[in-house]
Phi, psi and omega in degrees: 000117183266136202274355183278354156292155196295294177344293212269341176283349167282296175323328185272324165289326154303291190329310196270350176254328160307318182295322186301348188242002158301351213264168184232329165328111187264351150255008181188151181207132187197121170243135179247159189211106141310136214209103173285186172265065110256007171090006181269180209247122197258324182180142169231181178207167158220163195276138208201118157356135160294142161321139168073022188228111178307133184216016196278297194266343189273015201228358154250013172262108184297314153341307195280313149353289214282339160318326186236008210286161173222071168007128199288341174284348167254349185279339169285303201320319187291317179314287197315295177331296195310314200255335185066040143258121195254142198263346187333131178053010172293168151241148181243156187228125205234154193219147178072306146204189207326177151276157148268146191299323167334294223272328185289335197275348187285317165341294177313280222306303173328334190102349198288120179248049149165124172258170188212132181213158168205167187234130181281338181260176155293148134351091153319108190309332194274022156268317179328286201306300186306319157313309180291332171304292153355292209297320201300298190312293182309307172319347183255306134357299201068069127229138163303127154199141221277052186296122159280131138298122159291000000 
């Protein structure tokens, strides 16, 4: 199956926008989707909590929220560790917004060769920078990455 048709690079971004809706975060819902190269689904995450970590009064202190929040693109990547998956030559697919360079440097190590992302809104300007910072280091990497419209 080759995943770069458009049929299936959408279907992995609904995915990724269903999982986003898994987040208990009452200000941001952001779902990622691992993809092997047969098309199968290797591991996902959404931003979130550490396992075992109380998020009922702390998700509505932001300060305290950003202490422990875990971005959904690492949390699949952590989802796959966790699991004895290896991402090596996956693609990931992320909903709601850029990658961030934190996430991006995780991306790299993993192996992962081309993101795909989409936003249901514009693009917020205090995001535009840190993305293109995101994007040039994956570009330095030689990963591809994508924004898809829905």
């Amino acid at each position: 199956m080759k995943i770069e048709n458009d049929k299936w690079v959408k279907r992995y971004i609904r995915l990724a926008k269903e999982v986003s809706t898994w987040s208990r975060d009452p200000s941001r819902k952001i779902g990622a989707v691992a993809i092997g190269n047969k098309g199968q689904v290797l591991a996902q995450g959404f931003n979130g909590f550490p396992r075992n970590i109380l998020d009922d009064y702390r998700l509505d202190i932001r300060e305290e929220k950003y202490k422990y929040v875990v971005h959904a693109e690492m949390n699949c990547i952590y989802n796959a560790t966790y699991n004895g998956i290896s991402l090596d030559g996956a693609k990931m697919f992320v909903w709601g917004l850029p990658v961030c360079s934190e996430c991006s440097k995780g991306i790299i190590q993993v192996g992962i060769k081309r993101v795909y992302w989409s936003a249901a809104e514009k693009i917020e300007d205090k995001w535009k920078k840190s993305y293109k910072f995101t994007k040039d280091m994956l570009q330095e990497a030689n990963i591809k990455i994508e924004e898809v419209k829905l």
